[in-house]
TIFI-325594 format. One line per 5 residues: for each residue x, y, z of C-alpha. Coordinates in nm, 2 decimals. Layout:
N
X:Y:Z | ...
//
This chain:
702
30.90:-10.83:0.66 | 30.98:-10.83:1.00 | 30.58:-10.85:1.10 | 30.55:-11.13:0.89 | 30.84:-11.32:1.05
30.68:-11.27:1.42 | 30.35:-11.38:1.28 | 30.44:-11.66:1.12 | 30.66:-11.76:1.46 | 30.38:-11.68:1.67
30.20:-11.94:1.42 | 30.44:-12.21:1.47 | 30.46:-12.17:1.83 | 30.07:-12.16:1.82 | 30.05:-12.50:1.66
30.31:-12.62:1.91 | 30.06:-12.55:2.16 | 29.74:-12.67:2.00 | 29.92:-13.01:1.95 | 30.05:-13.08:2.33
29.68:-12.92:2.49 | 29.54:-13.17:2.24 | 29.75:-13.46:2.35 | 29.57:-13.72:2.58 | 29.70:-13.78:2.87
29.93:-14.06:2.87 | 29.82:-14.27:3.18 | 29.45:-14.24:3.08 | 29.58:-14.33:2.69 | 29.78:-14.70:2.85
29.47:-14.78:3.10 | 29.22:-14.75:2.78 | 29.43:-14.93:2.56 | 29.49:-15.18:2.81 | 29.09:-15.23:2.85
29.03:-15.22:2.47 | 29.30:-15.46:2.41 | 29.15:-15.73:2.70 | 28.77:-15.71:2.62 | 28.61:-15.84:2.28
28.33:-15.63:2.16 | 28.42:-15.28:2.21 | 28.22:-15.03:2.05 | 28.38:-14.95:1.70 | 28.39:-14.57:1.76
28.73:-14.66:1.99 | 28.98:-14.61:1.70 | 29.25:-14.29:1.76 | 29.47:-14.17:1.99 | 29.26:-13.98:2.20
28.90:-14.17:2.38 | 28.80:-13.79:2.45 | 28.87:-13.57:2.13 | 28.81:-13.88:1.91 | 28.47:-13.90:2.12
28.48:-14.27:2.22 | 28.14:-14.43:2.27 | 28.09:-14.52:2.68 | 28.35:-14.31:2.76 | 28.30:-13.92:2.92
28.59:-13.68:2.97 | 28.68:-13.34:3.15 | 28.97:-13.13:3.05 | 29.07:-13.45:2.84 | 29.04:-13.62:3.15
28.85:-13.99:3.14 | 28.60:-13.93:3.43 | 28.37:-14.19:3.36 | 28.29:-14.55:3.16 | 27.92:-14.63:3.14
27.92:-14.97:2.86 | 27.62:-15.16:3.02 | 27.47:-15.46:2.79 | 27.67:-15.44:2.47 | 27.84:-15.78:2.50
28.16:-15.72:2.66 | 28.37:-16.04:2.70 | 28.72:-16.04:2.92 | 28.87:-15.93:3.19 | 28.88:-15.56:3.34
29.25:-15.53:3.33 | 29.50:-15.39:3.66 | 29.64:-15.11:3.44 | 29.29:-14.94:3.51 | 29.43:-14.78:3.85
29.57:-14.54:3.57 | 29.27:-14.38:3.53 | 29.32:-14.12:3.85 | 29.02:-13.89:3.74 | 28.78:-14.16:3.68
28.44:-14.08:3.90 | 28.22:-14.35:3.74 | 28.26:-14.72:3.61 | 27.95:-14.90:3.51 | 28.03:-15.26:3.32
27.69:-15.37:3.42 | 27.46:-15.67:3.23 | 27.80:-15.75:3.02 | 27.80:-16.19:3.14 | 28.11:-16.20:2.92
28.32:-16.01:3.16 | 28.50:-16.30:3.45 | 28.78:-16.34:3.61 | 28.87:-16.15:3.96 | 28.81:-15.76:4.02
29.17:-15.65:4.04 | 29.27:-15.49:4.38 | 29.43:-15.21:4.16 | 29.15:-15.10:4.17 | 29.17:-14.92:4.52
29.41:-14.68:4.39 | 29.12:-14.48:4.19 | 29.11:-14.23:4.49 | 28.79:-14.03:4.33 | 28.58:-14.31:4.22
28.22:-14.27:4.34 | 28.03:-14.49:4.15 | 28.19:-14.87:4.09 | 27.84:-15.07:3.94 | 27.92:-15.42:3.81
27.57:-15.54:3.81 | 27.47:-15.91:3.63 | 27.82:-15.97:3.54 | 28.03:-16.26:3.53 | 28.37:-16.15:3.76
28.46:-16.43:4.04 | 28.73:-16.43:4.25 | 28.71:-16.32:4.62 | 28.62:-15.89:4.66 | 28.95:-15.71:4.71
28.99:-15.55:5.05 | 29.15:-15.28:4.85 | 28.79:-15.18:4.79 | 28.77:-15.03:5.14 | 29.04:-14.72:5.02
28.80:-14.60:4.79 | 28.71:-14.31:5.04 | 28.47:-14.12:4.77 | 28.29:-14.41:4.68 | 27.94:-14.33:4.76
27.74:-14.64:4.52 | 27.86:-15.00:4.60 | 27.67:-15.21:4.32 | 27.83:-15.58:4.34 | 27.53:-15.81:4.27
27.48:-16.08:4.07 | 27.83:-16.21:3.98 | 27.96:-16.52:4.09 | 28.20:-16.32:4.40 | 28.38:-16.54:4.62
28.47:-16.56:5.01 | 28.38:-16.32:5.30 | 28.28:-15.96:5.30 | 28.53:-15.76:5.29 | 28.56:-15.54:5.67
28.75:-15.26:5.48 | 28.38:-15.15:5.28 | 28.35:-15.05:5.68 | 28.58:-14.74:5.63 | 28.38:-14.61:5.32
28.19:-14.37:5.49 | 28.02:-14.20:5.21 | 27.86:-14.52:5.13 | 27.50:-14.47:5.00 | 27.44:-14.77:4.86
27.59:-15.15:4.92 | 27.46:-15.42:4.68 | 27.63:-15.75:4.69 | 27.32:-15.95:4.65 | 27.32:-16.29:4.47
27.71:-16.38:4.52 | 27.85:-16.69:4.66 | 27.97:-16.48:4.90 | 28.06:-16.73:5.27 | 28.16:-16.60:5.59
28.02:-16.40:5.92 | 27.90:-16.04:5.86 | 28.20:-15.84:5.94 | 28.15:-15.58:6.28 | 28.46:-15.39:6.39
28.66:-15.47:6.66 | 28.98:-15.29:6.78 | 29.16:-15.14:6.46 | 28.95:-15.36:6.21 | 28.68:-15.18:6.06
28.31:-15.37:6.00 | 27.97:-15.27:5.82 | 27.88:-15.13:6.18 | 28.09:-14.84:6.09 | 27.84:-14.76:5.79
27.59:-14.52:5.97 | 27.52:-14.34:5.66 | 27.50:-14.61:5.41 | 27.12:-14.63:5.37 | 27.11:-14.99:5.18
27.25:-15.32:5.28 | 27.15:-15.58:5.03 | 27.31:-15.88:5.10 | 27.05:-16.16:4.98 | 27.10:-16.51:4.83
27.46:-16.55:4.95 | 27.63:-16.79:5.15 | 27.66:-16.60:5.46 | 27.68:-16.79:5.82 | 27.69:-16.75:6.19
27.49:-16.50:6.39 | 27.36:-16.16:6.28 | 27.60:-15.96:6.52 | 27.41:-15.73:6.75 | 27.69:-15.48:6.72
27.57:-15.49:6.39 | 27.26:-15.24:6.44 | 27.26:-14.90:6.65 | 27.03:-14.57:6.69 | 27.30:-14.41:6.46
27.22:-14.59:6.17 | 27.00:-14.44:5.88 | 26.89:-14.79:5.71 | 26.63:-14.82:5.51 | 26.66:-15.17:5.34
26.80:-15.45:5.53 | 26.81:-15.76:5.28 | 26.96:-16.07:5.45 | 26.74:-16.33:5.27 | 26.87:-16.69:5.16
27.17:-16.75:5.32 | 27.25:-16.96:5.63 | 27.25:-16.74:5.91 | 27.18:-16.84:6.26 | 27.18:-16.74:6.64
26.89:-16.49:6.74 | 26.79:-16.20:6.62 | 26.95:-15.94:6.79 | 26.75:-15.72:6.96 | 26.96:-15.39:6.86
26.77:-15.42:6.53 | 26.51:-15.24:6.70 | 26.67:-14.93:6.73 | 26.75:-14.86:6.32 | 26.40:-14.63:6.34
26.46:-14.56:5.97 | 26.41:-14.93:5.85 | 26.15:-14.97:5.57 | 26.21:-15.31:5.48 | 26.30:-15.65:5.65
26.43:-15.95:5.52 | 26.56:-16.25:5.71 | 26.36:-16.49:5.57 | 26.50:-16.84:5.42 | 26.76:-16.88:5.70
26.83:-17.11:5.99 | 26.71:-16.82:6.26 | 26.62:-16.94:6.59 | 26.48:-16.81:6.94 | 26.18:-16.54:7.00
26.14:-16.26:6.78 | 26.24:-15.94:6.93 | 25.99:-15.70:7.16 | 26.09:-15.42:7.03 | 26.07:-15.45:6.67
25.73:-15.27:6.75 | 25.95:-14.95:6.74 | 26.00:-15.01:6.38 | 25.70:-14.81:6.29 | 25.88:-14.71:5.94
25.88:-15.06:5.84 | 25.64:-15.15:5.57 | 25.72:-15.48:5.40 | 25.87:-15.77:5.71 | 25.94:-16.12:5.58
26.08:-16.36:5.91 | 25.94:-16.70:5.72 | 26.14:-17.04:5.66 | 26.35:-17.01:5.98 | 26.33:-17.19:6.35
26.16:-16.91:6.53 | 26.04:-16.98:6.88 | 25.82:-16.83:7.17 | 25.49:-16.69:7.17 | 25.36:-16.58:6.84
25.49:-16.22:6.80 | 25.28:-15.90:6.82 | 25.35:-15.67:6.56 | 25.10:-15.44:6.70 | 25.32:-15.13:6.68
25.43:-15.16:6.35 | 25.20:-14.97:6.20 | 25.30:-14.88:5.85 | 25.28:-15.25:5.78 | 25.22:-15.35:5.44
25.35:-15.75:5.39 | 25.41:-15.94:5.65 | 25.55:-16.31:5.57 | 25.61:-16.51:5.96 | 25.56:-16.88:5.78
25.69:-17.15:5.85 | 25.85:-17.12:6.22 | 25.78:-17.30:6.53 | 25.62:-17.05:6.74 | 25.45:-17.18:7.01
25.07:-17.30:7.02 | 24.85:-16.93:6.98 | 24.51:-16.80:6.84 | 24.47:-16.62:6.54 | 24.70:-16.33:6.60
24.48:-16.05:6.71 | 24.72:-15.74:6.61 | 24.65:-15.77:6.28 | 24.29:-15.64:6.30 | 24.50:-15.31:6.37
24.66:-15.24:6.11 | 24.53:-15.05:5.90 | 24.78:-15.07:5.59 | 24.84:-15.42:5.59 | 24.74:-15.57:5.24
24.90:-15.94:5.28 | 24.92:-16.19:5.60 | 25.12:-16.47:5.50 | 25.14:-16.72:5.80 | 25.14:-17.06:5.66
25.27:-17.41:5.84 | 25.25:-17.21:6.24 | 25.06:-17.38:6.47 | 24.77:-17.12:6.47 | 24.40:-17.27:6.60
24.10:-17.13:6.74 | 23.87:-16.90:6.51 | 23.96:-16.68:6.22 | 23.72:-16.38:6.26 | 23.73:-16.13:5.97
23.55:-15.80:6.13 | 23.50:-15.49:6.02 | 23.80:-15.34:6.24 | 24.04:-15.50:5.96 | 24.19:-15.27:5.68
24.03:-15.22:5.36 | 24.33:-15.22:5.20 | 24.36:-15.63:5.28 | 24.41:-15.86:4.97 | 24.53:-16.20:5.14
24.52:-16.37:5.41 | 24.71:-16.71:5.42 | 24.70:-16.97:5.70 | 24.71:-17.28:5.51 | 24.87:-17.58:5.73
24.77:-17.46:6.07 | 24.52:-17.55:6.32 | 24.20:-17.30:6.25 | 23.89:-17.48:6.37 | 23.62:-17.21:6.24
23.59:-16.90:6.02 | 23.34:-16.59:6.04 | 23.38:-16.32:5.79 | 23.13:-15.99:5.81 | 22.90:-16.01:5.44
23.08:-15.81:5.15 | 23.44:-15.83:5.25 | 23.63:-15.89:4.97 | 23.94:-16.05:5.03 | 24.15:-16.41:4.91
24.15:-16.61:5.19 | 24.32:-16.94:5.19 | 24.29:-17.20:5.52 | 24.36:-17.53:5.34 | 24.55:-17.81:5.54
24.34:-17.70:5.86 | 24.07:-17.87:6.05 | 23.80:-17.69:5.90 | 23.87:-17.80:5.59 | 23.98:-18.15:5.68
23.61:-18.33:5.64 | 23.51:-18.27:5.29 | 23.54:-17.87:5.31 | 23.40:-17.74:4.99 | 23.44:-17.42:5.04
23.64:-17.17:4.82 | 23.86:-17.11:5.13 | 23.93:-17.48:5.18 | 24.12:-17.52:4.81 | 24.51:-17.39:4.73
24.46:-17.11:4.49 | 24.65:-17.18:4.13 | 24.87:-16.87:4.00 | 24.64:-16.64:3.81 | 24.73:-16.61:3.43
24.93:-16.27:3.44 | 25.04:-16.29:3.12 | 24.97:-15.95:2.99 | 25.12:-15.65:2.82 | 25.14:-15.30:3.01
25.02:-15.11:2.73 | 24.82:-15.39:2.58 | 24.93:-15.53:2.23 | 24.66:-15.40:2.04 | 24.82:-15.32:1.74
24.68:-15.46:1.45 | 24.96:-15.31:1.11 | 25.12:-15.57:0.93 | 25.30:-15.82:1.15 | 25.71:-15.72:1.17
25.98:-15.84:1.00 | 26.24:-16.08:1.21 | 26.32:-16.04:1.55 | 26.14:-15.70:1.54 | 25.87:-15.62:1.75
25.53:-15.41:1.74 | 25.57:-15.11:2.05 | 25.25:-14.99:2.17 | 25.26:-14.72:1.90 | 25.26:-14.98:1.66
25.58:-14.93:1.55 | 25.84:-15.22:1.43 | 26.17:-15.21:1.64 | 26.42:-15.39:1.81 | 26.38:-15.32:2.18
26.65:-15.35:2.49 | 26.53:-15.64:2.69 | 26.54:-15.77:3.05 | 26.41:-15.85:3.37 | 26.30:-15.62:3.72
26.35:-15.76:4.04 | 26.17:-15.64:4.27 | 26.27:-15.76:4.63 | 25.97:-15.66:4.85 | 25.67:-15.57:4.70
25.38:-15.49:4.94 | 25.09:-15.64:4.77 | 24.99:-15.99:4.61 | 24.69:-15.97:4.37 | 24.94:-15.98:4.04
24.59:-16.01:3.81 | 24.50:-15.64:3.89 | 24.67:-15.48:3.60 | 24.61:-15.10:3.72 | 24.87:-15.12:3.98
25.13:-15.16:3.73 | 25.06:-14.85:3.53 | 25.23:-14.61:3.74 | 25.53:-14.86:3.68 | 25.45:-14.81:3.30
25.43:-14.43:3.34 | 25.71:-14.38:3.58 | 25.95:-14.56:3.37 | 25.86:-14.38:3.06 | 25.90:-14.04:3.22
26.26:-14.15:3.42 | 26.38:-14.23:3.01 | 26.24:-13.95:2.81 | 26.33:-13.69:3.09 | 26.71:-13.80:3.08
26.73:-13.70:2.71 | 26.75:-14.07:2.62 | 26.56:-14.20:2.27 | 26.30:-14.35:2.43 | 25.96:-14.43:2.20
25.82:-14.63:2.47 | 25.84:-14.91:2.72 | 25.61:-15.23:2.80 | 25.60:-15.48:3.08 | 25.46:-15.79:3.09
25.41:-16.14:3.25 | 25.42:-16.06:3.61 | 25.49:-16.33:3.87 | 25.64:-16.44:4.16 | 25.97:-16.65:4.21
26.09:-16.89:4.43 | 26.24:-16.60:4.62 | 25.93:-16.39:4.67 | 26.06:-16.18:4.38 | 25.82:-15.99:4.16
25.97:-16.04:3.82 | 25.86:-15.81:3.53 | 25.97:-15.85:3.19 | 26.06:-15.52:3.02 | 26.12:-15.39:2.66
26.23:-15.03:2.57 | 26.16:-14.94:2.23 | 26.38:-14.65:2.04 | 26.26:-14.37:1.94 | 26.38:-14.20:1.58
26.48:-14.52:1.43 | 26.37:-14.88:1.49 | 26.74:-14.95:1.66 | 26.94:-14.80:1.96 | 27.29:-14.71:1.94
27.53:-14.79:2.22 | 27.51:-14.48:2.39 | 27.18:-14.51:2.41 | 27.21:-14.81:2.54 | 27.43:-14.76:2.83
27.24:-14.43:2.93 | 26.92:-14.66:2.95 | 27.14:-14.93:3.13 | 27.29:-14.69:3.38 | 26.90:-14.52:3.46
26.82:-14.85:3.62 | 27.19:-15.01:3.75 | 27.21:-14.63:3.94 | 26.90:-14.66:4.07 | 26.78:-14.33:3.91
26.42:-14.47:3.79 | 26.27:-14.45:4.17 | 25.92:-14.74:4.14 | 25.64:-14.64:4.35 | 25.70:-14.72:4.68
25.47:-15.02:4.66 | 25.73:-15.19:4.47 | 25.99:-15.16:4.71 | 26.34:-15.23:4.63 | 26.48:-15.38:4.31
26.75:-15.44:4.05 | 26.78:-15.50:3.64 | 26.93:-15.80:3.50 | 26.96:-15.63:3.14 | 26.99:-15.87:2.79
27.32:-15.84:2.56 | 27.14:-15.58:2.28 | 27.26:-15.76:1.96 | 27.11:-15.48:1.70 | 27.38:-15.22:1.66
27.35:-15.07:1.27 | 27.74:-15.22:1.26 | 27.64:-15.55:1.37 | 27.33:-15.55:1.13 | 27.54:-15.43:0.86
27.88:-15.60:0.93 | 28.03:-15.29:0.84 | 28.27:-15.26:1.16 | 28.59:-15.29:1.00 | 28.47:-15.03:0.69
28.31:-14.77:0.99 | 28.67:-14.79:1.14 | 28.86:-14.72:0.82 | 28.60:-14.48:0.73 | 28.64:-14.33:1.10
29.03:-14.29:1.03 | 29.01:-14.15:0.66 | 28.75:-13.91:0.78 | 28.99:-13.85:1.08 | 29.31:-13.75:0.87
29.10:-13.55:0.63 | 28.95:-13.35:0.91 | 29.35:-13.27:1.08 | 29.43:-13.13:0.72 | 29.13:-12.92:0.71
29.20:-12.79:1.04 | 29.55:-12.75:1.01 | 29.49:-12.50:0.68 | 29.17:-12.33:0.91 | 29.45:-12.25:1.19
29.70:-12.09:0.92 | 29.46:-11.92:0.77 | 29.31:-11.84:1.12 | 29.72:-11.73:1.28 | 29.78:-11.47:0.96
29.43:-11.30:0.99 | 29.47:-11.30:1.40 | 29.56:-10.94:1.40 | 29.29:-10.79:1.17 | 28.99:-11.04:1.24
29.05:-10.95:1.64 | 28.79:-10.63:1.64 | 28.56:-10.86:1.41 | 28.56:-11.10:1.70 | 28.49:-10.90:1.96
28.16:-10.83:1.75 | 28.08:-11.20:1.72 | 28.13:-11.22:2.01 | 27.89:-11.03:2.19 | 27.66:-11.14:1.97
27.71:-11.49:2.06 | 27.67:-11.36:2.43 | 27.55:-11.75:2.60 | 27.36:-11.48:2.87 | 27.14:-11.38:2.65
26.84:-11.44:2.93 | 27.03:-11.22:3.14 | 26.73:-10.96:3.26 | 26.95:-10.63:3.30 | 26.75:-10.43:3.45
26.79:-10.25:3.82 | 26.84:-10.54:4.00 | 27.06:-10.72:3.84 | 27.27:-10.46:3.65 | 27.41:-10.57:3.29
27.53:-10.93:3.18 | 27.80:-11.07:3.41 | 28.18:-11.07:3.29 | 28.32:-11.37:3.31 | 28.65:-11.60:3.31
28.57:-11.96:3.25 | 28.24:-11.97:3.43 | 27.87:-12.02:3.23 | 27.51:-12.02:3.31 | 27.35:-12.34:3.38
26.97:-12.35:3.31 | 26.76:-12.49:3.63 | 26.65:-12.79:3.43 | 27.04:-12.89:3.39 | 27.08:-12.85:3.73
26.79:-13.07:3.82 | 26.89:-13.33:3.56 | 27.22:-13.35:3.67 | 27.16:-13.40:4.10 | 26.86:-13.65:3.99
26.60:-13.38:4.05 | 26.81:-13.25:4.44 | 26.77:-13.60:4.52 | 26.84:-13.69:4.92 | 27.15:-13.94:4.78
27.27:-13.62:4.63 | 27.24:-13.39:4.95 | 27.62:-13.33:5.07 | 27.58:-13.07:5.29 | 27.40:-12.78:5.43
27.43:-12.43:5.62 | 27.28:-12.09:5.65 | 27.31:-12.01:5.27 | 27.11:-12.32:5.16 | 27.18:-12.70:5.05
27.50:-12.79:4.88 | 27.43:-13.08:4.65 | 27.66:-13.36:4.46 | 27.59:-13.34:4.07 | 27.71:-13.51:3.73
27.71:-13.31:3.46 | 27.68:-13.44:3.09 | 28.05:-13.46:3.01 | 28.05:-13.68:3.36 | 28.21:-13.43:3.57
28.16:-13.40:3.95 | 28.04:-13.09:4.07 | 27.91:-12.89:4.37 | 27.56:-12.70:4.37 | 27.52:-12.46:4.61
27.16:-12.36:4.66 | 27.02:-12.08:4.79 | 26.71:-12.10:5.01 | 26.39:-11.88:5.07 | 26.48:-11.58:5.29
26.93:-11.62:5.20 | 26.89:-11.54:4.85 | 27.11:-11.19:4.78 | 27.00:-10.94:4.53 | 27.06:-10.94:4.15
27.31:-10.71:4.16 | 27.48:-10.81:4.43 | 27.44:-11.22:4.31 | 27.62:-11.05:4.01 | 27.90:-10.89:4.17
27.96:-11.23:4.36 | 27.91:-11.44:4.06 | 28.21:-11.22:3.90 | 28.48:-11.21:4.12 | 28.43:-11.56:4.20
28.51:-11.62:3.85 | 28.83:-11.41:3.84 | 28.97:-11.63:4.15 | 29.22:-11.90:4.05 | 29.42:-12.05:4.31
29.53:-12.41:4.41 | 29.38:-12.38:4.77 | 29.07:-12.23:4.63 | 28.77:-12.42:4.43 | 28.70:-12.29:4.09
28.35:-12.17:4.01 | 28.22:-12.39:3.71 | 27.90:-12.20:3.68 | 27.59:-12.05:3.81 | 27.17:-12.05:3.77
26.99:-11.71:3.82 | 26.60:-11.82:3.67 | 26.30:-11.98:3.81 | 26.39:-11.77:4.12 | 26.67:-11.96:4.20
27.03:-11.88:4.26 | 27.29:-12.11:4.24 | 27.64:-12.14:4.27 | 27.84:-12.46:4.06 | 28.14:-12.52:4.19
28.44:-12.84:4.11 | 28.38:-13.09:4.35 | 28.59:-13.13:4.63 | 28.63:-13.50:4.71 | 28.83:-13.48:5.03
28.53:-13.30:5.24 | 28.33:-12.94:5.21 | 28.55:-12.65:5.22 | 28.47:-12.57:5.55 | 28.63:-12.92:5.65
28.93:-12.77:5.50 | 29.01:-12.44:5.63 | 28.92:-12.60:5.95 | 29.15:-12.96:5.90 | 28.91:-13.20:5.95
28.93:-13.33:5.64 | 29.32:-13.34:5.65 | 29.42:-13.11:5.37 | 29.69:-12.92:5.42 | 29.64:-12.55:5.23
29.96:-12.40:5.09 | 30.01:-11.99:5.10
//
């Protein structure tokens, strides 16, 4: 009697403790209920008490923790609410290609300490950028564009030195380019940050030279379409890691720079539609050239620029309405790879070209074309009809039903829509389908290789825009069913918003305006409020089941123990675990598991450079996102520092056994392919070397 009196105590108390572990945690619960209250169109999975046990769609969780939101095109309306500041954990927010979400981004939002990734792409918030934004210390992707932001840059985004990434393209953003002076920070400050995109703005007053240093690691400098003036500034010259210019469409004046010829990364270099000055510029240095736009300036009186017989990469010459004259000779010194040359509206008198050069060459508006010219040369070539399919639409099954459309599998769907910009691509002939098919493979592969339900993808109707944009049309098509859920959705939205599709580097840089996907089964179905109800019976049915499973499960503890043991083993998730000499029998572990390499590489975006935090004699330590959206530490062990087996083992287990406040828990670890490594909770204040030593300014209690 007595036995049966502890058991069933020890049951009650159990339960006790199975209901508050369950319980979410109370700031996360008012923050979500706060958002789902504010927006219109949440997905109808977000019924419950708990967003992580209940298995919200768009939402991922660790230790019933929110860690990250990912809702991109599902037709999100409202505002993002102040009461999100509650969600302390949260790593990730991606709202992107929602138009229906407005109003101002709430400065709140500064107190989310470990948020990395804040991506609000093709949007609808207004309102100036909070200067909170600059406490965000972890924040290592910046994604603002294509909103309708107000007033100046913010100098605080200055201070976020783990910035990777800093979008805030195609704003209505005003102001001077913030620099730091004294104790107020400026973009000067952001020597990491590999990515300033700050095109089709409002931005004024000179390009500060303090701007640009030898520091820097930039690789995209976008400053097109605004109304900048002043020079520009000669310390541009020493960012060596620049790959792409663009300062066109401003009011620029004075000589171009000498020493841009040490930018001999840069492959795509657009200076047109400003009030340039001086000699004609010699690029002859830059020798990785690709595109190179200097139209419309006034550059002093010169011949036909004789650098560009040099370089051998180049593929377009843009230099329309210059005052170029003399003769345009096309020899055979001039790269193979050349596709245009335009110098329409300038003062060319003759042109020689060697016999079976193939190349578009354009010289209307010049003299030699002023007295009848007939020649191909002399006429202003009409946009080619690019309006084709990458696959082609071949299919020739029974047409589809309404708004459904034939994939190049000939299969009826409805597909996720939108539009690639891309911002510098370094070549012009748009007819030449072939160069788009690595696009069409690459984006397949990017889809299918993240797990997502991808059939297949097709782009079409390429052409240029007012801004020198390439725009693609693109169509994903499901794969399964002729529909995508939500999640899919978002994962496909978040693929291109984050940047993790990487085009071929002819492409150059670009972003996805995605369409509002208006073919969820409940929307096609109106059965939203029935799913919900049907959600909640389903919900309260499922508690009683479990709660008779965990009596049944308290009262047999005792005898089902030795029974468990046995399951067990069996169940052992180390079942690839080679035991031999090496390395000795399956490891004994608390709370760690085994990651497969392919997780690994999924989940650090294949060891991407953006993901690189760190290195030392062991090997590279690298950022990663694991499926549940958790941030973790990969420690990688390199040719020549790997340990063996057994000793990897040994390591792998007492790591495991060490729980301590001061010390970061092993999550996992990888021992196949011939690789060794070592996943570890992120630490977001620095690498643990920063501190035991204080530089990152963490105090560690005894």
């Amino acid at each position: 009697m007595m036995i049966l009196r502890f058991l069933f105590s020890l049951l009650v108390a159990f339960i006790q403790f199975l209901a508050i572990a369950a319980r979410p945690n109370e700031d996360d619960f008012t923050a979500i209920q706060s958002l789902k209250n504010t927006w219109e169109n949440v997905p109808p999975s977000w019924v419950g008490d708990d967003p992580c046990e209940n298995r919200w769609e768009g939402i991922g969780c660790n230790n019933s923790r929110i860690v990250s939101i990912t809702l991109s095109s599902i037709n999100l309306s409202g505002q993002l609410s102040s009461d999100i500041e509650e969600l302390a954990e949260l790593q990730t927010l991606d709202l992107s290609y929602n138009k229906g979400l407005t109003g101002p981004l709430p400065p709140s939002i500064g107190n989310m300490k470990k948020l990395s990734n804040l991506i609000l792409v093709g949007c609808g918030f207004s309102c100036p950028i909070p200067s909170s934004i600059g406490s965000l210390q972890d924040l290592v992707f910046l994604s603002l564009n294509s909103n309708s932001f107000i007033g100046g840059i913010p100098p605080s985004i200055g201070l976020l030195s783990k910035l990777y990434w800093l979008d805030l393209a195609d704003n209505k953003l005003i102001g001077t380019i913030p620099v730091s002076k004294g104790n107020t920070p400026g973009l000067d400050m952001l020597v990491k940050t590999k990515h300033f995109h700050f095109g089709k703005n409002q931005l004024s007053g000179e390009i500060p030279p303090q701007l640009f240093s030898s520091d820097m690691t930039l690789r995209h400098l976008l400053l097109e379409n605004n109304s900048l003036t002043g020079n520009i500034p000669s310390t541009l010259g020493l960012v060596r890691s620049l790959e792409v210019v663009r300062l066109d469409k401003n009011s620029l004046s004075g000589s171009v720079p000498p020493n841009l010829n040490n930018l001999t990364c840069v492959q795509e270099l657009f200076l047109a539609n400003n009030k340039l000055t001086g000699p004609f510029p010699n690029l002859t240095g830059m020798t990785s050239l690709n595109y190179v736009d200097l139209s419309n300036n006034s550059f002093a009186v010169s011949d036909v620029p004789p650098w560009f017989s040099t370089l051998q990469s180049l593929t377009s010459l843009v230099l329309k309405k210059n005052k170029i004259n003399g003769t345009l000779n096309i020899g055979s010194s001039h790269s193979d790879q050349l596709q245009l040359i335009d110098l329409r509206n300038n003062l060319i008198e003759a042109f020689t070209q060697r016999a079976g050069y193939s190349v578009q060459i354009v010289l209307a508006d010049n003299p030699i074309c002023f007295e009848g010219g007939t020649e191909k040369y002399c006429s202003i070539p009409q946009p080619s009809n690019t309006s084709y399919s990458i696959p082609p639409e071949n299919c020739t099954t029974y047409p589809c039903s309404s708004d459904q459309i034939s994939s190049s599998t000939c299969k009826c769907a409805y597909p996720y829509t939108g539009t690639i910009f891309f911002r510098a691509p370094s070549f012009s002939n748009l007819g030449n389908s072939s160069i788009f098919e690595s696009l069409y493979e690459k984006l397949t592969l990017t889809f299918q290789s993240n797990n997502l339900p991808v059939d297949s993808v097709s782009l079409s109707n390429p052409t240029k825009n007012l801004d020198d944009y390439l725009v693609l049309n693109l169509r994903v098509f499901p794969s399964g069913h002729n529909r995508f859920n939500r999640t899919a959705i978002s994962g496909i939205g978040f693929m291109l918003s984050y940047q993790t599709f990487k085009p071929t580097k002819e492409f150059g840089p670009f972003y996805f305006i995605g369409e509002n996907y208006g073919y969820f089964e409940d929307l096609a179905t109106g059965s939203s409020k029935s799913s919900s109800s049907a959600i909640i019976i389903g919900a309260v049915v499922g508690g009683s089941i479990l709660f008779l499973l965990l009596l049944i499960a308290g009262v047999y503890a005792f005898r089902q123990k030795r029974r468990a043991e046995v399951a067990s083993k069996k169940n052992d998730p180390f079942a690839s675990w080679d035991p031999n000499t090496n390395s000795g029998g399956v490891p004994q572990l608390k709370g760690a598991r085994f990651f497969w390499f392919e997780e690994l590489k999924k989940y650090t975006n294949n060891f991407s450079e953006v993901n690189d935090v760190g290195s030392g004699g062991y090997g590279k330590v690298y950022r990663g996102t694991l499926s549940n959206g958790q941030l973790v530490a990969i420690k990688r062990a390199q040719q020549g520092s790997m340990q063996g087996g057994l000793e990897f083992k040994t390591e792998i287990e007492l790591l495991s056994r060490v729980h301590h406040k001061n010390v970061v828990s092993l999550v996992g670890f990888c021992f196949e392919q011939g690789e060794q490594m070592l996943v570890y909770e992120y630490i977001a204040n620095g690498t643990l070397k920063d501190s035991l030593s204080g530089r990152s300014g963490i105090r560690l209690d005894g």
